[in-house]
N, C-alpha and C positions, 0 to 999 in steps of 0.2 A: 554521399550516403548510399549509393548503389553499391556501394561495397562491401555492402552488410553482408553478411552469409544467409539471411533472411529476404532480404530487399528482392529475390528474382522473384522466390516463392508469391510474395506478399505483391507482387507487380502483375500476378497472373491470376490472382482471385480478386483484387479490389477496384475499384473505380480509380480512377486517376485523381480525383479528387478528394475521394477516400484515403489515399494514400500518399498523397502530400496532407490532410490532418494525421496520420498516421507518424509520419515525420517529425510536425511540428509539437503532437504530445514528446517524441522521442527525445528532441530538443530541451524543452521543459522539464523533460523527466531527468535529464541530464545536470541540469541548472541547479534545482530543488535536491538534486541527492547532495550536491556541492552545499548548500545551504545547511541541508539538515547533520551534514557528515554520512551519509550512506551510501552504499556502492553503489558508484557510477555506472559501470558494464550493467547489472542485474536492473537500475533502473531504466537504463536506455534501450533496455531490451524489452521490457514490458511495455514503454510508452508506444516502442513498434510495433508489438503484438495485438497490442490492447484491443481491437478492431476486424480483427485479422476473419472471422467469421462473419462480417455485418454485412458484405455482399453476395454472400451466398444465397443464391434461390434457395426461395421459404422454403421447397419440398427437401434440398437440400440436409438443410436445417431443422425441419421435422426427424429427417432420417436421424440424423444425431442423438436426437433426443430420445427415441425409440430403445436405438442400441444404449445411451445412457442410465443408470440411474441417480434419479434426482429427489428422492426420495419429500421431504415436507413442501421442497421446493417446485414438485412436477405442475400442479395448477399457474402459479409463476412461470414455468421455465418455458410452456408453449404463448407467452406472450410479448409480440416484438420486442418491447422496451428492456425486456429481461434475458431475451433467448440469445442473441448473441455473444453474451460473457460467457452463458456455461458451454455453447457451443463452439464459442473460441477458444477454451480450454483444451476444450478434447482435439479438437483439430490440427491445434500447435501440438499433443502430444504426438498425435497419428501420424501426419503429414514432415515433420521437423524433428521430429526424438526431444522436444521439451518437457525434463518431469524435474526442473525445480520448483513443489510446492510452493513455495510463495511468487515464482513467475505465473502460475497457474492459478492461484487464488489469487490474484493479481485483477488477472483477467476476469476472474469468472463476477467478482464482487464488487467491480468499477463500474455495476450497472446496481448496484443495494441488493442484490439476490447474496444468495446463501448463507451458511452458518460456521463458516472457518473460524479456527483460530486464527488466523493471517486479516480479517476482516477490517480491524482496526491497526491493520500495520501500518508505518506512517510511508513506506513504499503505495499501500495501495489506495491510501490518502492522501498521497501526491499524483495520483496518476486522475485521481476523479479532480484533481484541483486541474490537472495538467489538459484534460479534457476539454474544457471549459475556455480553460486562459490560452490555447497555445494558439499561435499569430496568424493561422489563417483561417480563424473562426470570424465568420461578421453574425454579430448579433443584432442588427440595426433593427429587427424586424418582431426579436422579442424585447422588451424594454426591461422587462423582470430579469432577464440572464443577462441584458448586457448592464445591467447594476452591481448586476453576483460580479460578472468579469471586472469590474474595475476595483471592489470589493476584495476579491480576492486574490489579484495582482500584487494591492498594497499588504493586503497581509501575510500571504507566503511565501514572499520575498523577503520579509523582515522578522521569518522566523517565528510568526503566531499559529502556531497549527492546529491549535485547540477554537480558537476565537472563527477558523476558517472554517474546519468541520460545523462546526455550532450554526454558520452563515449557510455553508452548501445546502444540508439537510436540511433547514427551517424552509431556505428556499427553494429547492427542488421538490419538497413537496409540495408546497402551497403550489405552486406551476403548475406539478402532474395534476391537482385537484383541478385547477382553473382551467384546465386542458382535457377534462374527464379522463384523464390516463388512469391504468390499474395502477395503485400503489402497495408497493409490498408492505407488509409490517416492521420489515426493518427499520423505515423511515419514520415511524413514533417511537421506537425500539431507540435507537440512538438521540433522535432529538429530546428526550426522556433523560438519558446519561449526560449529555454535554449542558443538558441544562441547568442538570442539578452539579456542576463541577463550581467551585472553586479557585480558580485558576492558578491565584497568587501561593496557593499551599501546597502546590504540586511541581515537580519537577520538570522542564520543559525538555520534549527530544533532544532537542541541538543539547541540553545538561545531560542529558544521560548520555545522550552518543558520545560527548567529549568526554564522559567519564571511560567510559570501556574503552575508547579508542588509545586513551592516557595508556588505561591496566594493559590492554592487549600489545603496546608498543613498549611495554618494558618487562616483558614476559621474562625469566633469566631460561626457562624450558619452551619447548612447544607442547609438552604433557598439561604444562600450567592452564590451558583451555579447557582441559576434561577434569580439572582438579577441584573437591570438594568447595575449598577455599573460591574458586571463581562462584561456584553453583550458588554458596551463601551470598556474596557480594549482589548477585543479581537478583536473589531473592531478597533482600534487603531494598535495595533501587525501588521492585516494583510496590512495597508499599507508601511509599513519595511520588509512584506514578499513574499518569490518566490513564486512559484505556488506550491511548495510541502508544503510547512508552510501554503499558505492560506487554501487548502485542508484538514488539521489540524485541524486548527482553526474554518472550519466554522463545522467541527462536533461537536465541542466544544458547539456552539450555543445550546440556549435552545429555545423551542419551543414558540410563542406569547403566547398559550395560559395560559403559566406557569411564563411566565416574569413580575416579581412585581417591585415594586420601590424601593429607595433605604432603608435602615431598619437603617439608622441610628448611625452603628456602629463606633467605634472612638476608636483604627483607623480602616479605610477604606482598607482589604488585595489589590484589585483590585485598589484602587487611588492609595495606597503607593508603589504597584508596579510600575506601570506605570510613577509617580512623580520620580522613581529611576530610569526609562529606561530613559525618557526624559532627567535624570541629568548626565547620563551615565555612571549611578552604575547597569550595568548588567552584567551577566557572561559575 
């Protein structure tokens, strides 16, 4: 692992012990993208990162926040349990040239602050699972997280992502309460959504990712990614999907001003998908 292009940087701001958990999310983060179908490099990179501000002396990290704006989030963002995501943010930009938005909102919303669209990505739902579970965390000493840890081992590794979020949030907050920690509003924000889901009527990530990843591997163009026909097909998905699938999906989207029509191909990868999920020939 020291051969990361990150690993010196991250071996000179973090505690040594910081930085082997820093590893072992990396690990994790690596596993779950395998599980889920999503990119490997972009998760392994944020389970490295993930941290990357949380040894920084507080005046440090004051400074950060100053030069920042954090706008609904500034009462949150000057307190420990929250400051180091958005300060890790900014820090991987400054320090490293990191500006993949969702490595960034990666960071910044693995602690429940802010308001991205990237919030319920199942990247940065795996990074707060990845948190938790990766191997050299000992929880011996809280009994409530090492319940979650065992919890959430069994379930996203077996591809429950919905039923995992549902478990983190319920229980990370009730902790922060039991622990008088500040809790954001995010955390009745989401356990509100996952509660009111029905599971069985919605499409699971790992079905959607297999479904794009089918369309995108039999593309006959590389235009066919900016093509109206893909743009429908995902907008189709996301109403079968929970809020960790739409957050997927809508990264997915390509931007207006790159969106053509359709080119006419026969067949169509995006209709002949979708014509097989409607028929209910999906994984």
């Amino acid at each position: 692992m020291d051969d990361h292009p990150y690993y010196s940087f991250l071996e000179s701001v973090l505690t040594p012990a910081r930085l082997a958990h820093s590893l072992g999310v990396m690990q994790v983060m690596g596993e779950l993208a395998e599980v889920y179908g999503l990119d490997p490099e972009t998760a392994r990179t944020i389970g490295l990162l993930h941290d990357a501000a949380k040894d920084l002396p507080l005046d440090q990290q004051e400074q950060f926040l100053l030069e920042a704006n954090f706008g609904e989030d500034l009462p949150f963002a000057s307190n420990y349990e929250y400051m180091h995501g958005l300060v890790g943010s900014a820090l991987v930009q400054r320090a490293l040239g990191v500006h993949d938005p969702l490595i960034l909102d990666a960071i910044t919303t693995h602690t429940f602050i802010g308001s991205s669209p990237y919030f319920h990505h199942p990247l940065c739902w795996c990074t707060r699972f990845s948190d938790i579970i990766e191997p050299n965390r000992d929880w011996r000493a809280e009994k409530r997280i090492q319940i979650l840890d065992l919890q959430l081992k069994e379930l996203v590794y077996d591809g429950k992502m919905v039923q995992a979020a549902r478990i983190y949030t319920e229980t990370i907050l009730q902790w922060f309460i039991e622990k008088n920690r500040v809790v954001h509003p995010n955390f009745y924000q989401v356990k509100s959504e996952f509660g009111a889901l029905k599971d069985s009527d919605l499409l699971s990530i790992q079905q959607i990712t297999t479904l794009i990843n089918q369309t995108v591997a039999s593309y006959p163009h590389s235009e066919c990614q900016t093509c109206e026909c893909f743009l429908g097909y995902v907008a189709q998905l996301e109403f079968a999907a929970d809020p960790i699938g739409k957050a997927f999906l809508e990264t997915l989207k390509p931007s207006r001003t790159v969106i053509h029509a359709c080119l006419g191909c026969d067949p169509c990868p995006p209709g002949d998908q979708f014509a097989a999920y409607l028929r209910g020939d999906t994984p």
